[in-house]
C-alpha positions in Angstrom: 177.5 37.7 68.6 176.1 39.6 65.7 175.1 43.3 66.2 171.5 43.8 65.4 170.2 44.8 62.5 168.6 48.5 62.5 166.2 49.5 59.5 166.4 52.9 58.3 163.3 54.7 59.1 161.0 56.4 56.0 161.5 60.0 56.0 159.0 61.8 58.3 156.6 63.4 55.3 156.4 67.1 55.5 153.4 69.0 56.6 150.9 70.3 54.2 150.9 74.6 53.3 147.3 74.1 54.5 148.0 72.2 57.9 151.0 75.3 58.5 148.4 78.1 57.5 146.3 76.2 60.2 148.2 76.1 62.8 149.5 79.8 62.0 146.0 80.9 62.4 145.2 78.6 65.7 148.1 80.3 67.2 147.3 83.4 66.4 143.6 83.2 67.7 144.8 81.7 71.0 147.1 84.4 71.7 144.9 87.1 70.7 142.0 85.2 73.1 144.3 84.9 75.8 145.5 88.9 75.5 141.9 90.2 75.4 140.6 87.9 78.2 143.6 88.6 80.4 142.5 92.3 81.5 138.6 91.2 82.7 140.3 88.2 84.6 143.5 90.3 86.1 140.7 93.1 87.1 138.6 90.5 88.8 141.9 89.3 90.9 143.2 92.6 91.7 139.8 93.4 92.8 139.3 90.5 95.1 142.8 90.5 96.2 142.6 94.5 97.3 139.3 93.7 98.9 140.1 90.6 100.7 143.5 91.9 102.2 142.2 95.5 103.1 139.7 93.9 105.2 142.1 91.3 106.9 144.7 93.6 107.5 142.5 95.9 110.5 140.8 92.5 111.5 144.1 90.5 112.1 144.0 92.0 115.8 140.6 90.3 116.5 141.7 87.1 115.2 138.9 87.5 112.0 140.9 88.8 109.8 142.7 85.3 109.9 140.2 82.9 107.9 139.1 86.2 105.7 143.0 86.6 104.9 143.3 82.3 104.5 140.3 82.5 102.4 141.6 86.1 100.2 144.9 83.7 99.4 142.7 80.7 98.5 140.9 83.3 95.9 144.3 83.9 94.8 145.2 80.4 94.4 141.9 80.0 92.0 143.1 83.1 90.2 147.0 81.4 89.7 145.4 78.0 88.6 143.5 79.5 85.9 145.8 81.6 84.8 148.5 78.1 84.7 145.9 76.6 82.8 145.7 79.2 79.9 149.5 79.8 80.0 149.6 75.8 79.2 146.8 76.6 76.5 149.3 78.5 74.5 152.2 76.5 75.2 153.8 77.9 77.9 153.4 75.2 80.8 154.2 77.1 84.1 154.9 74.4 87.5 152.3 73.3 89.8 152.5 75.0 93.2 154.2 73.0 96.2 152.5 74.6 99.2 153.8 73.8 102.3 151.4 70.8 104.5 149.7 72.3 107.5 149.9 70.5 110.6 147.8 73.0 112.8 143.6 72.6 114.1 141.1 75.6 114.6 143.1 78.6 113.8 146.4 76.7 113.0 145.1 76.0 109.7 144.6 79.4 108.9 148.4 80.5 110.3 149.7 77.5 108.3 148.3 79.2 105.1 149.3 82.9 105.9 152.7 81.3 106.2 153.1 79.4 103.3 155.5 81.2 100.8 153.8 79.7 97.6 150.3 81.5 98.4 152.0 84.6 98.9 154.1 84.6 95.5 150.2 84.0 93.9 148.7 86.9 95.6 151.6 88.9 94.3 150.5 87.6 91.0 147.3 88.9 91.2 148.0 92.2 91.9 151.2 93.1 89.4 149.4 91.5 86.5 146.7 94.1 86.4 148.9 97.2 84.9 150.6 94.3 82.8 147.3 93.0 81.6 146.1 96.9 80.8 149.6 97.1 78.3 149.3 94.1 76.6 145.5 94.3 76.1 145.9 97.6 74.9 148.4 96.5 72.8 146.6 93.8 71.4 143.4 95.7 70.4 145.1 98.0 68.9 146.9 95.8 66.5 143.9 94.4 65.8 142.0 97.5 65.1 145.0 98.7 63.1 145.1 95.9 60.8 141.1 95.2 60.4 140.6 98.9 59.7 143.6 100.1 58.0 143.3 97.0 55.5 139.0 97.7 55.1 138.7 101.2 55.1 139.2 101.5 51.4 136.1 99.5 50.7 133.8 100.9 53.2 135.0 104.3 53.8 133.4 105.5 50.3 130.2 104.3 51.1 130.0 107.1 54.3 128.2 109.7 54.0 130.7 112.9 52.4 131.2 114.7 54.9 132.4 112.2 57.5 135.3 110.4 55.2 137.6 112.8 56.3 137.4 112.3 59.7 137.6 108.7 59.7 141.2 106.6 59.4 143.5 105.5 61.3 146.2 107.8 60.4 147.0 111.7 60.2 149.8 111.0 57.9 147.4 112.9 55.3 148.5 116.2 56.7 151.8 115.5 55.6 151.2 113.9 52.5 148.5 116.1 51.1 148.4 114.6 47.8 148.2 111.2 49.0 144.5 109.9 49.5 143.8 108.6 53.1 142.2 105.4 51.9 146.2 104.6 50.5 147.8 105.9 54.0 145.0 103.8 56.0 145.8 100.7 53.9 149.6 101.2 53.9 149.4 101.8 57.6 147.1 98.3 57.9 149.5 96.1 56.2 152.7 97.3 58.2 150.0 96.3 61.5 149.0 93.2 60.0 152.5 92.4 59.1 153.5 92.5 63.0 150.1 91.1 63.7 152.4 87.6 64.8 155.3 89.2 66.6 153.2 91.8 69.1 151.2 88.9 70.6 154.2 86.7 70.9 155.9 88.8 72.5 153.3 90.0 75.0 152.3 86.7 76.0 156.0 85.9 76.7 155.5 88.7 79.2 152.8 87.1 80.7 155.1 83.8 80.8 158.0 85.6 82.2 155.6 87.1 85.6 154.3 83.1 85.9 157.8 81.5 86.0 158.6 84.0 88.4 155.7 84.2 90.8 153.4 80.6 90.0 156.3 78.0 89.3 157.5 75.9 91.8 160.3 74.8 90.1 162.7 76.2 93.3 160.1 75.1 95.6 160.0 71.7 95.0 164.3 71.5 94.4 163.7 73.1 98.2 162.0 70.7 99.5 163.7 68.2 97.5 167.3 68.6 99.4 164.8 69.1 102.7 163.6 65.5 102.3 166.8 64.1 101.5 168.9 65.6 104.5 166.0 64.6 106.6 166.5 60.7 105.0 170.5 61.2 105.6 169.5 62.0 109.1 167.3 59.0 109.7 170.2 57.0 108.5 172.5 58.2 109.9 170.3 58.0 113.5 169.7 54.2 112.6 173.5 53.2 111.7 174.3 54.7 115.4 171.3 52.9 116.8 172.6 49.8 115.3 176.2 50.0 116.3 175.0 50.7 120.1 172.8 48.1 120.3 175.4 46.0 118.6 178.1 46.7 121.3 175.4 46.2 123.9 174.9 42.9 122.2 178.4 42.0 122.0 179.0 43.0 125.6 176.0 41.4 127.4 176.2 38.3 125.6 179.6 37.0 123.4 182.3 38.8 125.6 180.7 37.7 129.4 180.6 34.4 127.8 184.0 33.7 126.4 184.8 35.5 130.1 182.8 32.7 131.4 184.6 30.4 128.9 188.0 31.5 130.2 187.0 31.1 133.6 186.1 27.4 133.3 189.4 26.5 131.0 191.2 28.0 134.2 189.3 25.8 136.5 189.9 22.5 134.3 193.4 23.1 134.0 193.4 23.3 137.8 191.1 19.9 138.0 193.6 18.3 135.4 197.1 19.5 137.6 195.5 17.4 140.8 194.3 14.5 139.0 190.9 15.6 139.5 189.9 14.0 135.9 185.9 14.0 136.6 185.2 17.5 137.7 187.4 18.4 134.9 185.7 16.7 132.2 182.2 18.6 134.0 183.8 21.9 133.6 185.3 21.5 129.9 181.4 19.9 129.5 180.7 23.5 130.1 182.7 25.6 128.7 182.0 23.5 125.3 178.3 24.5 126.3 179.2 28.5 126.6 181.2 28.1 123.6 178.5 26.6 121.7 176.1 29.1 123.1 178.5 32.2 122.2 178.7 31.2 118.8 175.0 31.3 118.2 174.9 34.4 119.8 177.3 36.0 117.5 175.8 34.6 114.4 172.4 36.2 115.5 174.5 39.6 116.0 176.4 39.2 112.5 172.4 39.3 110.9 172.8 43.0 111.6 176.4 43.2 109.3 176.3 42.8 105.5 177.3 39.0 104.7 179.8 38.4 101.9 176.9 36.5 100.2 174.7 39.7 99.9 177.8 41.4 98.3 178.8 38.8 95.8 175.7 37.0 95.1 172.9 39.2 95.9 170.1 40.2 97.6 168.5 36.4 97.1 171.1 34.7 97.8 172.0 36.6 101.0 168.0 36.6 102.2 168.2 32.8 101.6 170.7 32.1 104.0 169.2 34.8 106.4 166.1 32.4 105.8 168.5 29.0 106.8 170.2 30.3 109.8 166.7 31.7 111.7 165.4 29.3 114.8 161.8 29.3 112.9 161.4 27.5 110.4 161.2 30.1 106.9 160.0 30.2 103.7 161.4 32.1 100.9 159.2 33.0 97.7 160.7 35.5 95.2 160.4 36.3 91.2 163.6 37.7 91.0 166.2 34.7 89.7 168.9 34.1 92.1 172.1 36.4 90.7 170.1 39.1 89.5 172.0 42.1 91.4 169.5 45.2 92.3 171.3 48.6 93.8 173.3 47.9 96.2 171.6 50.7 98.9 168.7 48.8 97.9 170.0 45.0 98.6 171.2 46.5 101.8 168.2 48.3 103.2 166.5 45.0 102.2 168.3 42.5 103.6 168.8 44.6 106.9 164.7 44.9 107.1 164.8 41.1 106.2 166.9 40.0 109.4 166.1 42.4 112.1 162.8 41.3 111.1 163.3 37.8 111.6 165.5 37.9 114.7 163.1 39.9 116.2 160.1 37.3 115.8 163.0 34.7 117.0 163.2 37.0 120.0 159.4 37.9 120.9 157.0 36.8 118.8 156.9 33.2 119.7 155.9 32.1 116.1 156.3 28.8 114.7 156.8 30.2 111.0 157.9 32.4 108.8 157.0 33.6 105.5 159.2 36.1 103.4 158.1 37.6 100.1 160.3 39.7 97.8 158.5 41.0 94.7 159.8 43.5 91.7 157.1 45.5 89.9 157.2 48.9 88.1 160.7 49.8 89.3 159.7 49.1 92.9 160.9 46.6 95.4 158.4 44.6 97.7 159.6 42.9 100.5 157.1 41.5 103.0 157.9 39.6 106.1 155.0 37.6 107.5 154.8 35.4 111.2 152.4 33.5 112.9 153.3 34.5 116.8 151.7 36.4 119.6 151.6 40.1 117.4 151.0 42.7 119.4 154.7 44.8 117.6 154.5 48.6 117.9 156.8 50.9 116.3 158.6 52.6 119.0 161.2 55.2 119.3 164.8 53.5 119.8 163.7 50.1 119.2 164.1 47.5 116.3 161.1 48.5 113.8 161.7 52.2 114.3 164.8 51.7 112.9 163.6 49.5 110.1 161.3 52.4 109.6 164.5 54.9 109.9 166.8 52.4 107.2 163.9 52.6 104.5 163.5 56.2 104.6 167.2 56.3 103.8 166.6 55.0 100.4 163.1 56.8 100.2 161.4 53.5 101.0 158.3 53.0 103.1 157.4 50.2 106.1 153.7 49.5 106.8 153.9 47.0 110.2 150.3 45.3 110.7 150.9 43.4 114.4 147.1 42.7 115.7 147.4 40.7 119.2 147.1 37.3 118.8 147.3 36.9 114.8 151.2 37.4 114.0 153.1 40.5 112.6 153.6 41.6 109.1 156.3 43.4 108.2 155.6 44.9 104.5 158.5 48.0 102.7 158.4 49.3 99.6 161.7 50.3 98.3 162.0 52.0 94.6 164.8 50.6 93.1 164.3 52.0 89.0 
């Protein structure tokens, strides 16, 4: 086979001076906006914040202060958006907040709110950035001031009237440098404040982005809930392999093992019947025991639906759902638009063949349906398995039976079951598995 053939990209064409000088400028100007608007804004929050809280804090006792507390964090969640959003404006993209989902009614949703973690860290926000804000704005003006008047003063500080020019500047470096005209100092002064013009904003911004990451990211939030949600999907595996392997020996004891008992039993009793010539009441009980043996080995192949066939592992998930298909006691239909031999991951083949068969034995078993349709579809790196009947419906997902732990096996590979069961009109069995 011939490797392919890779074409050598055209060199990227370098940026114009005049595109740099405009995006030197545009950079600038955001920065500068973003300095000089952060003091009204950070006053505004610390004055909400202060106001909100102080009157919460006597209240709590008379259960108002709750909603005016809920409501002085939800102020401070406004505040922290809008300060994310101008942080992103000047490229400095702080996380969206993961606040925690409240569960409660009436006052619970205002307890679920004064306990949230996230809304805290953002009221803290809005109080610390005030004395942060009042640095960095002062800062900023003052560089700007510095530089505007410093660099201008020699063209409008002749046209003041005579006795004012020596009181205006932005330097006492005259009184050193008596000789020295102030109009020289001021400029000198200018240029060393429009030289750093860049570097001041820069750096006080980065301020600003260091006290966001800190108190507005979410970053260890969501890695928190992250390991949260997958030991809770462990444990829901976990709880479903030993629901299966209970309900497997229960199987295996109520039905194979009393059987080949049975079986046993009966071999005795013909062997007996054969030892006294009794050749017809032998031939009746061997008729039996073929029947329990028969019987037994129907059962077991129902049973070995729950345990991973050596077709899933070596041909597939297709493969494997085809002869799940073959084997059921109503009659099934397959449709798929993944080719037979394509191999998906294998937590995924066997979450969905598992789904696939305790689905199917369990309309062998109850829903007294006279077809079966199974449908497994791939689409944006998700897989879509749906297992439809025609019986009785009426299925509801209960704890400890069959579809709660098809609901417990898809969690465990962060897939989702919908089961639609209206009485009378079948059961649909529909998971979603992603798979990319």
């Amino acid at each position: 086979m011939t490797s392919p053939t890779v074409l050598p990209q055209p060199p990227a064409p370098e940026p114009a001076a005049g595109h740099d000088s405009l995006g030197f400028l545009r950079d600038l100007a955001d920065r500068s906006r973003y300095l000089l608007t952060s003091l009204p804004l950070a006053l505004c929050s610390f004055t909400v914040l202060v106001t909100g809280l102080s009157l919460a804090a006597p209240l709590l006792v008379l259960v108002v202060g709750l909603p005016i507390a809920a409501a002085t964090l939800d102020g401070a969640g406004w505040f922290a958006a809008q300060e994310r959003r101008r942080l992103a404006a000047i490229g400095h993209p702080v996380g969206e907040p993961v606040y925690r989902h409240g569960r409660g009614d009436g006052l619970g949703r205002y307890t679920d709110r004064l306990r949230d973690p996230a809304r805290w860290a953002e009221a803290v926000h809005g109080l610390v950035q005030l004395p942060l804000a009042v640095a960095t704005w002062s800062l900023a003006a003052i560089w700007w001031s510095g530089a505007i008047v410093g660099l201008t003063s020699w063209i409008w500080s002749p046209l003041l009237p005579d006795g004012t020019q020596a009181h205006v500047g932005i330097t006492g470096l005259d009184a050193f440098l008596p000789g020295v005209p102030r109009t020289v100092l001021d400029l000198v002064v200018g240029v060393v404040f429009a030289a750093t013009l860049v570097p001041v904003p820069r750096a006080c911004t980065a301020m600003h982005a260091a006290l966001g990451s800190a108190l507005l990211s979410s970053d260890s939030a969501l890695l928190r809930q992250q390991v949260e949600h997958l030991s809770h999907s462990r444990a829901q595996v976990v709880h479903a392999e030993a629901q299966s392997l209970r309900r497997l020996e229960r199987d295996l004891h109520d039905g194979p093992q009393q059987r080949l008992i049975r079986l046993g039993m009966d071999l005795s009793t013909a062997e007996r019947r054969l030892s006294t010539d009794d050749v017809d009441e032998a031939r009746v009980v061997i008729a039996e025991a073929r029947r329990q043996t028969d019987e037994a080995l129907a059962e077991l192949r129902a049973l070995s639906r729950g345990i991973a066939p050596p077709v899933l592992a070596d041909r597939g998930l297709v493969a494997a759902l085809v002869a799940a298909a073959v084997t059921c006691t109503v009659p099934t239909v397959l449709q798929t638009d993944v080719p037979e031999g394509t191999r998906l991951p294998a937590a995924v083949e066997n979450a969905a063949y598992f789904v696939a068969c305790e689905a199917l034995a369990n309309v062998a078993k109850h829903a007294g349906a006279t077809h079966v349709d199974i449908t497994l579809l791939t689409a944006d790196g998700v897989v879509d398995l749906t297992v439809t009947d025609d019986g009785r419906g009426g299925a509801q997902v209960l704890p400890g039976h069959g579809l709660a732990g098809l609901r417990d096996r898809a969690a465990g590979v962060d897939g989702t079951i919908e089961v639609t069961s209206a009485a009378g009109h079948g059961t649909m069995v529909h998971v979603r598995i992603p798979c990319a």
